[in-house]
Each structure stands twice: as structure tokens, then as C-alpha cells.
N, C-alpha and C positions, 0 to 999 in steps of 0.2 A: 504494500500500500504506500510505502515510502518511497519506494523508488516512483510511482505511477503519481504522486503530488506533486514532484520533483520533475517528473516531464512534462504532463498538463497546467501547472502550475496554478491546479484547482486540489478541491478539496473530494478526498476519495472515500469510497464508505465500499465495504464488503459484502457482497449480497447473497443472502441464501432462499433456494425456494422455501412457499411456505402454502399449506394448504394443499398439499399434495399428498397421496397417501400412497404407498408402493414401495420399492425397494427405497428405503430412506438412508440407510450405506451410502449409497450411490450418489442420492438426488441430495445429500448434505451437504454434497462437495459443491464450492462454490463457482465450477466451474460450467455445470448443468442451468444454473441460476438464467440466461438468457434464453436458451432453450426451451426449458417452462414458461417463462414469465411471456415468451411468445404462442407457445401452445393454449394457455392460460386466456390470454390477449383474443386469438383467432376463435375459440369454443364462446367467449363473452360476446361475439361482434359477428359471429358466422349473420349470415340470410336469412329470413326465413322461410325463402322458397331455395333450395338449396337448386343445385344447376347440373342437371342429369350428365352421365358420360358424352351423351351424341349432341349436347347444346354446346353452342360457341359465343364468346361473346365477339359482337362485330367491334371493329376499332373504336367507332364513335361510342359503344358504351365500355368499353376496357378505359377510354379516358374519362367519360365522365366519374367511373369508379374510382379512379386513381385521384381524380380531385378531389370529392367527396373523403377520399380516407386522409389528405394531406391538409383539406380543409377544417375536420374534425381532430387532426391530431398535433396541427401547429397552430 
């Protein structure tokens, strides 16, 4: 953590997942910590018409989706 202050030359905190149940050996180690927290992230925010194998989306709505998540998340 000391070295990671020391290059960003911010303030570092160590992150563990939480709320997870399963191999917890594993998922303690703080290096899974971004992994969940996006699996986490993606099951909170999915659709709720989920988007079968054989649908596609066209260009025009893959961008307006990318706006909407960058809209909502900046």
C-alpha cells in the first residue's frame, strides 16, 4: 500500500470482497476484490428483458447503451 501512495501520490485503502459466500480462502485474498465487486456490479444492473443468444444489438443501440452506463456512472 506504501509503495502504491508513493506512485499515485493518493491515498490507498485495501479492498476485500464482502457479501459473498463460497470459497472464502480464496475470495479473502484481496486480489479477487475487483472481480466480484464487478460480478456484484453486473447481477445489480443486468436488464430486465435479458437479450436471447440469436438477438444482436445494432450499432445505434450498443451506443446509446454505452452512454447511458457512462452517463449513470460519471
Amino acid at each position: 500500500m506504501e509503495l502504491a501512495e508513493e506512485v499515485f501520490h493518493m491515498p490507498v485503502r485495501l479492498g476485500l470482497p464482502h457479501d459473498v459466500t463460497g470459497l472464502e480462502d480464496v475470495l479473502c485474498n484481496p486480489i479477487y476484490s475487483t472481480a466480484v465487486g464487478l460480478l456484484l456490479f453486473g447481477n445489480e444492473n443486468r436488464r430486465l428483458t435479458r437479450l436471447g443468444p440469436t438477438s444482436r444489438v445494432g450499432h445505434n443501440g450498443l451506443w446509446t447503451r454505452m452512454k447511458n452506463w457512462f452517463q449513470g456512472n460519471f
